[in-house]
N, CA and C atoms as a LAMMPS dump frame, in Angstrom:
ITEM: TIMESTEP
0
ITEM: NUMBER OF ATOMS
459
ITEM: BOX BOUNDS ff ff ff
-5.0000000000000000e+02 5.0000000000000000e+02
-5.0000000000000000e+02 5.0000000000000000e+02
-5.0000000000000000e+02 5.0000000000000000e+02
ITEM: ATOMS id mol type element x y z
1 1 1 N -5.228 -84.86 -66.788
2 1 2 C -4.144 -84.75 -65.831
3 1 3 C -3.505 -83.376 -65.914
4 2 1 N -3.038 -82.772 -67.351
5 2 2 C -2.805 -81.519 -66.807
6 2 3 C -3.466 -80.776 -66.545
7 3 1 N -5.272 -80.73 -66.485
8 3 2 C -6.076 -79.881 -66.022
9 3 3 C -5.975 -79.999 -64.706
10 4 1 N -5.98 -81.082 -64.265
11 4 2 C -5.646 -81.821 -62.829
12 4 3 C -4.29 -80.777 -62.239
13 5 1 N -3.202 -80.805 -62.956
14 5 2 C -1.926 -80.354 -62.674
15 5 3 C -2.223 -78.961 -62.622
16 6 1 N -2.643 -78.181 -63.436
17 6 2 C -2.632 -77.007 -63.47
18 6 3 C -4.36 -76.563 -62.483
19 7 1 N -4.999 -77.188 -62.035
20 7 2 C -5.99 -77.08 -61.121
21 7 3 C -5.458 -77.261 -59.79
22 8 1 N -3.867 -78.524 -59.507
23 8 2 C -3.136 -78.33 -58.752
24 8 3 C -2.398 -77.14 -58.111
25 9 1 N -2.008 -76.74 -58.946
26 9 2 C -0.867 -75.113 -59.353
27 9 3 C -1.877 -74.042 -58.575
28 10 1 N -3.088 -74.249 -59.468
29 10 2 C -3.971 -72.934 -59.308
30 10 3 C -4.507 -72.916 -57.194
31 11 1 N -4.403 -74.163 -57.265
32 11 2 C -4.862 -74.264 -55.849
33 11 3 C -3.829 -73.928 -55.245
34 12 1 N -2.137 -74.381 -55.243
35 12 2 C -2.082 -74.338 -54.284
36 12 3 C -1.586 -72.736 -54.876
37 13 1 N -1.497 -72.193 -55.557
38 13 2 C -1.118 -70.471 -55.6
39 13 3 C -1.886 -69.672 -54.27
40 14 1 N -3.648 -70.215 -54.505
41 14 2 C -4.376 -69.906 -53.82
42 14 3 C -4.505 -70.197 -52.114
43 15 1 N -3.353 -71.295 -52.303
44 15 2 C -3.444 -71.507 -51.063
45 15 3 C -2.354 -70.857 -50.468
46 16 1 N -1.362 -70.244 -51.12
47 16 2 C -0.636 -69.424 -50.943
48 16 3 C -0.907 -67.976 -50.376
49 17 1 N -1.92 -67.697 -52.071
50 17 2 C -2.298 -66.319 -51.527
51 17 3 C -3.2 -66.255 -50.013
52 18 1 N -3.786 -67.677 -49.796
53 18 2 C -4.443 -67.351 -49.085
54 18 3 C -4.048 -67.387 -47.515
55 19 1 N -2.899 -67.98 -47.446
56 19 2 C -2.122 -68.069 -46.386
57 19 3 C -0.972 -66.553 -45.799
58 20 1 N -0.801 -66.076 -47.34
59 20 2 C -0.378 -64.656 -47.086
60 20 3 C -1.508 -63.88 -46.542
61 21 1 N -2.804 -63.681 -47.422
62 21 2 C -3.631 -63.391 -46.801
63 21 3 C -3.939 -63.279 -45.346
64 22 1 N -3.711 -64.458 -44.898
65 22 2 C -3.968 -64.61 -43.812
66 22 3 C -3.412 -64.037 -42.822
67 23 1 N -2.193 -64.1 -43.207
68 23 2 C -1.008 -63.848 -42.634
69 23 3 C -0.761 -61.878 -42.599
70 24 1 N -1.781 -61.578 -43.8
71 24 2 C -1.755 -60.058 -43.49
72 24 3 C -2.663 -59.686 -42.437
73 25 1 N -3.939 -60.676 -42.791
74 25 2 C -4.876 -60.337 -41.776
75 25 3 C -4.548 -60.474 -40.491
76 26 1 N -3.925 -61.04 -40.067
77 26 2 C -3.281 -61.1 -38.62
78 26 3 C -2.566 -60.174 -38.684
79 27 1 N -1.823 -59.433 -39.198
80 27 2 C -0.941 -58.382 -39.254
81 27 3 C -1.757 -57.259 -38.871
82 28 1 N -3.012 -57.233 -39.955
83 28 2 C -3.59 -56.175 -40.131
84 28 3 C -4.496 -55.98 -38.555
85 29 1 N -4.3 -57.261 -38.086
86 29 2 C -5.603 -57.492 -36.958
87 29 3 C -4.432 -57.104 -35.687
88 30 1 N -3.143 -57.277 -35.611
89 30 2 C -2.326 -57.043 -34.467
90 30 3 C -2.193 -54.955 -34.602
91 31 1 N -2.095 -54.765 -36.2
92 31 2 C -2.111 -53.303 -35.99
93 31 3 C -3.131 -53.006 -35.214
94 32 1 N -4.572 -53.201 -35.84
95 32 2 C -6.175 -52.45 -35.473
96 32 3 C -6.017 -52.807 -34.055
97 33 1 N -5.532 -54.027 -33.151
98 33 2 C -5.189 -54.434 -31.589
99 33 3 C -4.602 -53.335 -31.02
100 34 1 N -3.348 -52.785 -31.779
101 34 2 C -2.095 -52.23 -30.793
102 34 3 C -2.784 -50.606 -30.934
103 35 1 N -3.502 -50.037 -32.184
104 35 2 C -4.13 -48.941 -33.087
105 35 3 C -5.843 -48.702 -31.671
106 36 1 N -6.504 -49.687 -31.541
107 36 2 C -7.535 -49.575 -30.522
108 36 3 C -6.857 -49.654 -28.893
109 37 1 N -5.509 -50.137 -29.053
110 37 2 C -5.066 -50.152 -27.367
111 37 3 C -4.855 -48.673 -27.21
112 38 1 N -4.069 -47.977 -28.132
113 38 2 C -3.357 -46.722 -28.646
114 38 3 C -4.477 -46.168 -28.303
115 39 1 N -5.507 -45.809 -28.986
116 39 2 C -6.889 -45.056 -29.294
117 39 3 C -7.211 -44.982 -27.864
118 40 1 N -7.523 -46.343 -26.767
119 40 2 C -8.423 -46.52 -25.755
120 40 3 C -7.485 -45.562 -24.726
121 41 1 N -5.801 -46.185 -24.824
122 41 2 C -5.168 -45.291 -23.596
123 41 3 C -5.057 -43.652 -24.103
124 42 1 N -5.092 -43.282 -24.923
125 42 2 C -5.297 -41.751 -25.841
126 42 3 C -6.615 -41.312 -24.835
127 43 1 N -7.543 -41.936 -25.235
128 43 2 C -9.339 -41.957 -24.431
129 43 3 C -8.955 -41.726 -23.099
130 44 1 N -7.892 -42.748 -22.383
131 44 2 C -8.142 -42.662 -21.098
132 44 3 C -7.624 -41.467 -20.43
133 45 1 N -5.679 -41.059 -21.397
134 45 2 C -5.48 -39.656 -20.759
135 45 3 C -6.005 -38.289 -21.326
136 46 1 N -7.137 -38.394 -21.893
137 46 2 C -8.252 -37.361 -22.694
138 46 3 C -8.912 -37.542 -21.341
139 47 1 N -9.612 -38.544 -21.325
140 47 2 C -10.13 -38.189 -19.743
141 47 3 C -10.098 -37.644 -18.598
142 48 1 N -8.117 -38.12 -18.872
143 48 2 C -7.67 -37.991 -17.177
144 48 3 C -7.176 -35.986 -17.595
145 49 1 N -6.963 -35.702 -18.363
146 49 2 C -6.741 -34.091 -18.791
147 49 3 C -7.91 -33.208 -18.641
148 50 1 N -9.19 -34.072 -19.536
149 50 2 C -10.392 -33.645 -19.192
150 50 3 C -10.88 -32.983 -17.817
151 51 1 N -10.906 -34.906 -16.898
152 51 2 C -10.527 -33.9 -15.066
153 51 3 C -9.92 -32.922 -14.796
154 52 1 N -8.663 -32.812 -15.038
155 52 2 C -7.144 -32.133 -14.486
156 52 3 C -7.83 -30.365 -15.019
157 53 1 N -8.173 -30.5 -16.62
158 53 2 C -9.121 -29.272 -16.818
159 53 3 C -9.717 -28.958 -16.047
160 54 1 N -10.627 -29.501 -15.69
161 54 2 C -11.951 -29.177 -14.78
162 54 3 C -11.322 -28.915 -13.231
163 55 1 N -10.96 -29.842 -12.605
164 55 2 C -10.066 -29.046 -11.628
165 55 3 C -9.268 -27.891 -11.555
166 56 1 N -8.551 -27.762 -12.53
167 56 2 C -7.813 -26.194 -12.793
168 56 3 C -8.765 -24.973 -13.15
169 57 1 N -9.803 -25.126 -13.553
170 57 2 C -10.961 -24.169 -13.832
171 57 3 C -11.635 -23.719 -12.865
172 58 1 N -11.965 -24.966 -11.462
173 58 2 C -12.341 -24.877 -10.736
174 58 3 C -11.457 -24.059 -9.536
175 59 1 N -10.301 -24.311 -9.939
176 59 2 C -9.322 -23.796 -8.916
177 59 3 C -9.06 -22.308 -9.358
178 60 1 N -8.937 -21.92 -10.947
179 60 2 C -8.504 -20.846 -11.194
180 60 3 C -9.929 -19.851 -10.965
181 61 1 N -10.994 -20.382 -11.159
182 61 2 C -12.278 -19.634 -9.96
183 61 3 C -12.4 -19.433 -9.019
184 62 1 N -11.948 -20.537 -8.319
185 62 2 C -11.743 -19.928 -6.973
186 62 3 C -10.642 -18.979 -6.988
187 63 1 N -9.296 -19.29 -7.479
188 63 2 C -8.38 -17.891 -7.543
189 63 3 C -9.243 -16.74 -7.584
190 64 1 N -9.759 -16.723 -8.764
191 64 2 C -10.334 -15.184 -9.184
192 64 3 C -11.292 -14.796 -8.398
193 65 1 N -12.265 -15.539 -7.516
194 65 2 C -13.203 -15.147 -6.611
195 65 3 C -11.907 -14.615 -5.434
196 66 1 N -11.184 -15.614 -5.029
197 66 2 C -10.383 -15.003 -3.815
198 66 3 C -9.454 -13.642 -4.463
199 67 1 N -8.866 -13.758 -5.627
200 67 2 C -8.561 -12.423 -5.658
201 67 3 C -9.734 -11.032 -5.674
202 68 1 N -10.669 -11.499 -6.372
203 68 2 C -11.46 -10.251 -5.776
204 68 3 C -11.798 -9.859 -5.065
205 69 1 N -12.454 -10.755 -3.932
206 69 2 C -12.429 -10.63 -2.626
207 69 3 C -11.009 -9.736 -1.668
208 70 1 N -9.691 -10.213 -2.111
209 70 2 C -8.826 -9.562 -1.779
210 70 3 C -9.015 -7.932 -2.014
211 71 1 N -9.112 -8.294 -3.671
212 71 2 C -8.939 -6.718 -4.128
213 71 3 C -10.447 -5.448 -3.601
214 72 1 N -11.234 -5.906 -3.381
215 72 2 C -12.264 -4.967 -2.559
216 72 3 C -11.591 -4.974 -1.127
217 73 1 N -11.31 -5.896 -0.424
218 73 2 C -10.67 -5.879 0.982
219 73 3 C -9.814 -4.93 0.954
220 74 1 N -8.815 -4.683 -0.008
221 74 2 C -7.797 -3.748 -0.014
222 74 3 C -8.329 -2.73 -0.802
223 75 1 N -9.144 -2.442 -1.468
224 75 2 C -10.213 -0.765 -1.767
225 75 3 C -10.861 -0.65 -0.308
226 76 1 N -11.467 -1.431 -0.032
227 76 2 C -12.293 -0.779 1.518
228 76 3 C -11.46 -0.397 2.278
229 77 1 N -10.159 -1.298 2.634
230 77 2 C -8.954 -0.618 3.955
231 77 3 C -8.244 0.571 3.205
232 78 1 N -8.03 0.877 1.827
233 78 2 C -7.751 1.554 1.258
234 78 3 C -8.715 3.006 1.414
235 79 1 N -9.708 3.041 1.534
236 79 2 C -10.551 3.937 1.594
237 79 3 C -10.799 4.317 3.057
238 80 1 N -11.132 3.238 3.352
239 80 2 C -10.528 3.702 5.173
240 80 3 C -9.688 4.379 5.576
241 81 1 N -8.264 3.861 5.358
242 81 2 C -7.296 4.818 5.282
243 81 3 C -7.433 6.259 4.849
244 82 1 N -7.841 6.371 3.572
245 82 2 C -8.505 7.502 2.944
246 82 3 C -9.145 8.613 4.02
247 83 1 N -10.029 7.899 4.545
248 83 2 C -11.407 8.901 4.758
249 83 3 C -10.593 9.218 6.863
250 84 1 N -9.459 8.073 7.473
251 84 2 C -8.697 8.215 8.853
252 84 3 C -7.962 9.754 8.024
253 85 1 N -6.835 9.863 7.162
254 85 2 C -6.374 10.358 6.793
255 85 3 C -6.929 11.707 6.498
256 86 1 N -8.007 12.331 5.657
257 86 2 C -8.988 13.204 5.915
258 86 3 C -9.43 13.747 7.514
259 87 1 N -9.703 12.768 8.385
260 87 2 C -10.031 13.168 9.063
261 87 3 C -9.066 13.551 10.449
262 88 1 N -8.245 12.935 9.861
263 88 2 C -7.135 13.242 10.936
264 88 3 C -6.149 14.895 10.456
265 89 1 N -6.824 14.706 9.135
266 89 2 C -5.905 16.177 8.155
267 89 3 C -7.245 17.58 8.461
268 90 1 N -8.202 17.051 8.667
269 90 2 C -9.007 18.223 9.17
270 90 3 C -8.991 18.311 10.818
271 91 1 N -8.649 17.593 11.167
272 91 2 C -8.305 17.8 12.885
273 91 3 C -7.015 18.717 12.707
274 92 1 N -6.071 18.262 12.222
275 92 2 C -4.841 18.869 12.399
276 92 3 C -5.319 20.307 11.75
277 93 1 N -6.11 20.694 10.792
278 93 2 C -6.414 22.013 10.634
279 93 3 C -6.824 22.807 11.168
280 94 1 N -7.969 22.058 12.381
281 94 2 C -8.52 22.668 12.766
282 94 3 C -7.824 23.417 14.3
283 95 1 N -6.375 22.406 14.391
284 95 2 C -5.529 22.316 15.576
285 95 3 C -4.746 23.727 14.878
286 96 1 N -4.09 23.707 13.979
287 96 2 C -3.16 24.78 13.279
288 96 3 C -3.976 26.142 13.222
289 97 1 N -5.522 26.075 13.274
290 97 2 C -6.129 27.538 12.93
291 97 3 C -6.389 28.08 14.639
292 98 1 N -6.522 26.625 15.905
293 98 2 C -6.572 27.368 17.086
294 98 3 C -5.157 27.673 17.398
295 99 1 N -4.184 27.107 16.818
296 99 2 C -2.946 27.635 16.913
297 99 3 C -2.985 28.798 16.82
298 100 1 N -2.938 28.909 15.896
299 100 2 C -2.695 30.459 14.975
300 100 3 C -3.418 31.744 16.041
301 101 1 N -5.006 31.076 16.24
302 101 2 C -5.434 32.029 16.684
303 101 3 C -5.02 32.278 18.107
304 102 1 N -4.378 30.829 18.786
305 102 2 C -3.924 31.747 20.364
306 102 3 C -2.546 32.22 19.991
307 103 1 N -1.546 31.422 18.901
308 103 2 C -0.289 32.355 18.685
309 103 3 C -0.929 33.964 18.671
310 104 1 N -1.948 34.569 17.326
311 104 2 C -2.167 35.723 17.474
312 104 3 C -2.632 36.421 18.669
313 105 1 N -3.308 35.826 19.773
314 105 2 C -3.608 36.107 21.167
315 105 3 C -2.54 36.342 21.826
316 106 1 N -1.764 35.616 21.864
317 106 2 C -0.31 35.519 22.814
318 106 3 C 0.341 36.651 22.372
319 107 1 N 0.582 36.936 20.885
320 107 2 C 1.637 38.1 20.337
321 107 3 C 0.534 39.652 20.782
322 108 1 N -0.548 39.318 20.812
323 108 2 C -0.897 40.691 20.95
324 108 3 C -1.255 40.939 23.012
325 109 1 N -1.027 39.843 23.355
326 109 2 C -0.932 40.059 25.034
327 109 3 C 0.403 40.302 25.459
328 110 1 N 1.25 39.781 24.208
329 110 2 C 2.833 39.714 24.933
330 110 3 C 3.048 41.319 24.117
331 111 1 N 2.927 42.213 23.37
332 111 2 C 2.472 43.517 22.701
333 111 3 C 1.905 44.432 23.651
334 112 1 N 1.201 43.975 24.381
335 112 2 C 0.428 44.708 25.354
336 112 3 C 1.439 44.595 26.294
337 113 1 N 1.618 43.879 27.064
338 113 2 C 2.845 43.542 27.987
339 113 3 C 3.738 44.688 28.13
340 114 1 N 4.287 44.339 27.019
341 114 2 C 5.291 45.008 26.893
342 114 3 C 5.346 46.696 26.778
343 115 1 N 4.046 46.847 25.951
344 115 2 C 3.874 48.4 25.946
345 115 3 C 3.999 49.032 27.709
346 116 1 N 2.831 47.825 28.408
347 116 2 C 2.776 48.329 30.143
348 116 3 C 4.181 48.638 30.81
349 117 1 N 5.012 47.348 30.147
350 117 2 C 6.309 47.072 30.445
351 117 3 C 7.158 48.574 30.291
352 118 1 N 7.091 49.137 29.028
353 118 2 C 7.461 50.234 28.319
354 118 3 C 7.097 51.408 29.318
355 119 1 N 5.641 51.177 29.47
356 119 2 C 5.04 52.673 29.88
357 119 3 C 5.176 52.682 31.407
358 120 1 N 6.189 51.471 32.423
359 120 2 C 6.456 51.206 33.466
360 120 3 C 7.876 51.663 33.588
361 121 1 N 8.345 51.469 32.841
362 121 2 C 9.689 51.873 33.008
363 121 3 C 9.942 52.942 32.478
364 122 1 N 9.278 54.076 31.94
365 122 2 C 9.101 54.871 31.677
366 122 3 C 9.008 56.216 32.712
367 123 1 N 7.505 55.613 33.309
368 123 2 C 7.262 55.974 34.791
369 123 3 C 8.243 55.357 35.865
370 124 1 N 9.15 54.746 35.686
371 124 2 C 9.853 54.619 37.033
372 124 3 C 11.051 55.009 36.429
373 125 1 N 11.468 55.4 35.605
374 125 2 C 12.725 56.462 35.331
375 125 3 C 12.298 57.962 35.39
376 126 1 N 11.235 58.173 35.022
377 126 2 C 10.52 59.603 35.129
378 126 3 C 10.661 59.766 37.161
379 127 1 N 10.115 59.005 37.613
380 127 2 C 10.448 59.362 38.719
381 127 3 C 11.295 58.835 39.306
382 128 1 N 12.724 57.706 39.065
383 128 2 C 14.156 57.697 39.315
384 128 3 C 14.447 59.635 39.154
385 129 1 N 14.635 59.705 38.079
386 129 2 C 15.378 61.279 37.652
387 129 3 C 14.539 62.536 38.844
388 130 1 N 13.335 62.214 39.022
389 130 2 C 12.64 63.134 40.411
390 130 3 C 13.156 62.755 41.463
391 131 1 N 13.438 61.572 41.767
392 131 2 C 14.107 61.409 42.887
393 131 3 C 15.454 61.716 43.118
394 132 1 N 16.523 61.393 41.684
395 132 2 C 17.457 62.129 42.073
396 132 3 C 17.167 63.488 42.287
397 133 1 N 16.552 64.107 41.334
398 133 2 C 17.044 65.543 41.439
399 133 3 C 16.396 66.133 42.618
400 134 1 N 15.308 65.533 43.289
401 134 2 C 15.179 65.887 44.729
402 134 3 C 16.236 65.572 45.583
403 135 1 N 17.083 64.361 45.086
404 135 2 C 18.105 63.631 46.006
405 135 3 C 19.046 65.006 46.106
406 136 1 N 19.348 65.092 44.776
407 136 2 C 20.131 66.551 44.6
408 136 3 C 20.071 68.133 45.381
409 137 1 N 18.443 68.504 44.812
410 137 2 C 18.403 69.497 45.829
411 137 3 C 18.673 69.474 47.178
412 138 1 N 18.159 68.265 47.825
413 138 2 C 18.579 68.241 49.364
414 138 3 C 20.145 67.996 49.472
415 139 1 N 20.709 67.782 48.667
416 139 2 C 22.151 67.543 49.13
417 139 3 C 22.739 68.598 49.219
418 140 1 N 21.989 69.781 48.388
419 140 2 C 22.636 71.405 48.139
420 140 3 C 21.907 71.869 48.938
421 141 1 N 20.836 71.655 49.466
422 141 2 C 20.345 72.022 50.69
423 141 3 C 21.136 71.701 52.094
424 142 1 N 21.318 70.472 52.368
425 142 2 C 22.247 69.806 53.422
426 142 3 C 23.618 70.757 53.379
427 143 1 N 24.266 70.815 52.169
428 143 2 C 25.277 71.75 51.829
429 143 3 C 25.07 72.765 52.067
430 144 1 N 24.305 73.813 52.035
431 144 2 C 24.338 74.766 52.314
432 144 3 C 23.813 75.251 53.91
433 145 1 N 23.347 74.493 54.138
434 145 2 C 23.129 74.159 56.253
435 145 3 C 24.098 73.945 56.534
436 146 1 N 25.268 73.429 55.764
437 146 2 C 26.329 73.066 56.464
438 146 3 C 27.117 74.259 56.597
439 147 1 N 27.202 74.886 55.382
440 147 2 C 28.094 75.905 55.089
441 147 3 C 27.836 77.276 55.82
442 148 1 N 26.464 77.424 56.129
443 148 2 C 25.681 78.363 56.694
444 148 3 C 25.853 77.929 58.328
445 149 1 N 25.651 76.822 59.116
446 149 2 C 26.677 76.352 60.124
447 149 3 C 27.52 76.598 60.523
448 150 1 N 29.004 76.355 59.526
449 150 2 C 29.615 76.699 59.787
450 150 3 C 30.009 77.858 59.55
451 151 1 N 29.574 78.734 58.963
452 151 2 C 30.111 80.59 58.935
453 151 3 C 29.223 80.793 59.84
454 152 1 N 28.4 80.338 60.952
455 152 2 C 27.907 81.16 61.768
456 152 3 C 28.768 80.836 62.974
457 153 1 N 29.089 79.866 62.904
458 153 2 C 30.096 79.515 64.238
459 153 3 C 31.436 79.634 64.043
């Protein structure tokens, strides 16, 4: 009987431990539950980031294709500009050197001009002063017909 009693004891200890046991294992089995729910939704927004990656990669390629595309678009109009600019700066040179050369045409016709101008008025004061002083002699001529006129009468 007390082997009985203490075979009692021993059982039910065991049935103790084994009910704690149990009782962890369900514990242990609600963690590894809530620990694999944890894990699976972890998995799912690993996934859903995974996409969101891949879309942003895809998008930031296309960025970088469209910015390059931009950036040659704006070297070519850039160079365009360039080469309008050149060519509009050798027109205008070539406008400033026929300048120049009919300004120097003009100053040496308006030079000439003027010398004729010079050597005209020159000749028409040379013979203003002949004409007076012919004007003159005949007036001392007239004068003296007069004077000779009148002492004859």
């Amino acid at each position: 009987q007390e082997e009985k009693k203490q075979l009692t004891l021993k059982v039910e200890e065991l049935e103790r431990k084994l009910e704690s046991t149990s009782a962890q294992n369900i514990e242990f089995l609600q963690v590894i539950a809530k620990r694999e729910e944890s894990i699976h939704q972890c998995q799912l927004r690993l996934e859903e980031k995974s996409r969101e990656c891949s879309s942003l990669a895809r998008q930031l390629e296309m960025a970088i294709e469209d910015a390059k595309r931009q950036v040659e678009q704006a070297r070519e109009r850039a160079v365009s500009r360039e080469r309008a600019a050149q060519s509009k700066m050798l027109d205008l040179e070539t406008q400033l050197s026929r300048n120049k050369t009919e300004l120097s045409q003009l100053r040496r016709s308006k030079e000439d001009a003027e010398r004729r101008y010079e050597s005209r008025l020159q000749d028409l004061r040379d013979r203003l002063e002949q004409s007076e002083s012919t004007n003159r002699s005949m007036q001392n001529y007239v004068q003296f017909l007069k004077s000779s006129y009148d002492n004859v009468f």
